[in-house]
C-alpha positions, 0 to 999 in steps of 0.5 A: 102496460108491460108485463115484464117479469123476474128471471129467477137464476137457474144453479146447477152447480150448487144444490143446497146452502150456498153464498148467494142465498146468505148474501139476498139483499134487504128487500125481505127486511123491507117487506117484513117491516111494511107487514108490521114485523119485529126483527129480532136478532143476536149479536153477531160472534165477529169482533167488533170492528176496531176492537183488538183481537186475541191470538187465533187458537190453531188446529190442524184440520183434514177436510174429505169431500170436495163437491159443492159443499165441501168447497164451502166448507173449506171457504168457511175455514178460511174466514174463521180467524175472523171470529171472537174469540178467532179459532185458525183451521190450519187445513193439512190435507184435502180429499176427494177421489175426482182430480178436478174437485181437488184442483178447484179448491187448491187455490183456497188451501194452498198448504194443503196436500192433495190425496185421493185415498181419506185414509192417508188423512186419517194417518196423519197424526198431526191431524186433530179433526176431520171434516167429513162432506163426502155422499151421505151414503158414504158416511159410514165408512169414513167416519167410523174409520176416522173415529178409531184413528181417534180423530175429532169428527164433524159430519154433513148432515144427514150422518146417512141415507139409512136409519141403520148406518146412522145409528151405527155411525152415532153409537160409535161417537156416543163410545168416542168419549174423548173425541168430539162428534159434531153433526152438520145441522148447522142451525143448531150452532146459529146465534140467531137461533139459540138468541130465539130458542128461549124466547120461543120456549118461554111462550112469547108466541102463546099456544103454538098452534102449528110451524110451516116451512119450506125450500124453493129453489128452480134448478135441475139439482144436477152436476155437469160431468165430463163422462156417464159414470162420473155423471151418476157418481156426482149426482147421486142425489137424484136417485133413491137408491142413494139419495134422501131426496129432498126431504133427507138432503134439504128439508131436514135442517129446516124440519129438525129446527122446527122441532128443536124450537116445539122441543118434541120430536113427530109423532107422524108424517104424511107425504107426496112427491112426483117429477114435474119437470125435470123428467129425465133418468132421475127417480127422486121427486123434483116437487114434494110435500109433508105434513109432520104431526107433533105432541098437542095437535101442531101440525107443521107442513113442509114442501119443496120444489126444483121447478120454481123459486118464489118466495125461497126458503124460509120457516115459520112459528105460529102461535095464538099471540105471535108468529115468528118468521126465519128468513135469511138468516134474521126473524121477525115477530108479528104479534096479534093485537089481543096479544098481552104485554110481554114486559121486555118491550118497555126496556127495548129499544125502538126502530121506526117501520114504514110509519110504525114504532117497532120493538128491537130485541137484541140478545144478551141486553137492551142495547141496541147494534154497535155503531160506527164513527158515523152512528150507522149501524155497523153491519157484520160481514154476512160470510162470517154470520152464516149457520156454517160458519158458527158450526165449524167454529163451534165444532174446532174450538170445543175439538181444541178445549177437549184436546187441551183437557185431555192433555192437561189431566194425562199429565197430572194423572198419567195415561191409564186412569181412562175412567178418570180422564172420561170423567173429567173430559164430560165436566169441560163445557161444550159450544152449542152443537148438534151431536150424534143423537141429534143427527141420529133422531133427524135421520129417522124423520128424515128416513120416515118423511121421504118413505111416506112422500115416494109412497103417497102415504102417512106413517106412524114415528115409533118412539123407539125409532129415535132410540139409540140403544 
């Protein structure tokens, strides 16, 4: 017999989300359902294929931060005409102070201006709303500036590296009551996870009994650079000075999920890290572990690792009738054969897996995908049903509805009732989003978590800690 194993494909360039991880094949799908899984999935926010589609809605849009993720960010903005109801980024202006980074994605916003200084963004008054993707330790600074420019703010997640400048930078979104502030915990914009934030609430799964989690990924976590001090400028992840490593830069969409869903924030965490394999001059862990205590004994265990990608990334609810796991963008239900009947199942309907009737349950109704001409499902592009993209549709089109708002009431009322316009502004309904107190109190965990992982300890989470003030 011959061995003939998997080579996993080394990313250097890429070191959190990116396409290849939304565009896996089916394979999960395949094991999932020979396991006994459930899918559960929500209907996709793209128009249905065929059906006409309303005029897009237009905001111009300033995007400071070019590296890996800000490519993708700007990427997404491009697709978001693609989405029901269609919003339209208009990109006015893009910022990076590396002439490179500004070149490379010249290509994908052709119309936009190229500058090196944010601030020539922020003085741009056709500029409704900025998309903040520079280092998370320089946050602070443009954020705070492009607030009292009075521009719309969406920040990349963590806001910050300290749980000081992240509540600086949430009180003042929390005082910026005409502007929307959006932070970049994209999974907290995701259909998939507000169809399965209900139904997990509801106690589908029985007692939650404890989650699990996890980020592998085999990569170096480190940019190529053409001299030393651009070399430790792009890579700032890899030292702690500046870095949340990988509990602060990865874990915390996956760890803020997971206490979204329990709807409690930890308690206590314990931590472990160490460089494994790649032991050259970074000081963050390249291997790292956490176990995070919540309210009525759940434990949820979270590990990541540089030096080796079996099985990925994914999230995992356990409770005493159900488990629930989140895997490329989709989640399956496994439930126990004591479980009780639920109720739903009857109406649902049903899917043959691998030699077994299983229960589709679709959001909003019990019917099942569209179909084509053909009567195949029809599948969604997945660039267009990725957690980014659902967050920076949400994000632009609550920027276009407040600003809309605030225009409307000015001309009824004029400019200087500003406690009516206040007033008015909070009663316009808002598109799922993670805001400033979720990005504050996922900073603190996130602060707290990779405190006790570099120091091989286990740390109280004060509930005053997740306080804003």
């Amino acid at each position: 017999m011959t061995w003939n194993p998997i080579m996993n494909e080394n990313e250097n360039n890429i070191p959190g989300y990116n396409r290849r991880d939304f565009l896996k094949g089916g394979s999960v799908a395949t094991l999932m359902t020979m396991l006994g899984g459930v899918e559960l999935f929500a209907q996709t926010n793209t128009a249905p294929e065929g059906q006409a589609k309303a005029p897009a809605v237009k905001i111009k849009v300033g995007v400071i931060g070019l590296g890996a993720w800000g490519r993708e960010i700007i990427n997404t903005l491009t697709r978001l005409p693609q989405a029901s109801p269609p919003i339209e980024a208009e990109i006015v202006a893009i910022c990076d102070t590396y002439p490179a980074s500004l070149k490379r994605i010249a290509s994908a916003a052709p119309g936009a201006e190229q500058v090196a200084d944010y601030k020539v963004i922020l003085a741009n008054k056709d500029i409704k709303a900025v998309i903040v993707a520079t280092p998370s330790h320089q946050h602070k600074e443009v954020v705070l500036a492009a607030l009292k420019a009075g521009k719309h703010v969406y920040c990349e997640a963590p806001l910050a590296n300290t749980i000081e400048e992240a509540r600086e930078i949430a009180l003042a979104a929390k005082a910026a009551k005409q502007l929307v502030f959006q932070c970049g915990l994209q999974m907290r914009s995701d259909p998939q996870r507000h169809f399965l934030l209900p139904f997990i609430r509801s106690g589908a799964l029985g007692k939650t009994v404890m989650a699990r989690a996890q980020w592998h990924k085999k990569t170096n976590w480190r940019s190529a650079s053409p001299n030393p001090d651009r070399e430790k400028a792009l890579n700032w992840r890899l030292n702690k000075a500046t870095s949340l490593g990988l509990v602060g830069e990865q874990g915390i969409h996956q760890i803020d999920q997971e206490g979204w869903f329990m709807n409690a924030l930890p308690t206590a965490v314990t931590g472990w890290g160490s460089i494994n394999v790649w032991k050259d001059d970074r000081d963050v862990p390249d291997t790292v572990q956490a176990v995070f205590e919540f309210p009525s004994d759940v434990r949820m265990t979270w590990d990541a690792a540089l030096a080796n990608s079996f099985e990925g990334d994914y999230e995992v609810l356990y409770g005493s009738d159900a488990a629930v796991m989140m895997r490329e963008g989709k989640a399956w239900m496994f439930k126990e054969v004591d479980s009780p009947l639920l109720g739903w199942e009857v109406y649902a309907p049903k899917t043959t897996f691998y030699k077994e009737t299983g229960i589709v349950l679709a959001a909003g109704s019990s019917k099942p995908p569209p179909v084509d001409a053909q009567g195949q499902p029809i599948q969604p592009d997945p660039l267009t049903t990725t957690p980014l993209f659902a967050a920076l549709g949400n994000f632009l089109r609550n920027a276009v509805d407040l600003s809309a708002a605030a225009e409307d009431y000015k001309a009824s009322y004029g400019t200087d009732d500003v406690e009516g316009l206040v007033e008015q502004l909070g009663k316009v309904p808002r598109r799922a989003a993670a805001g400033y107190l979720e990005g504050f109190q996922a900073v603190v965990t996130a602060v707290k978590a990779n405190e006790a992982i570099l120091g091989a300890k286990r740390i109280e989470l004060k509930p005053e800690w997740y306080e804003l003030g």
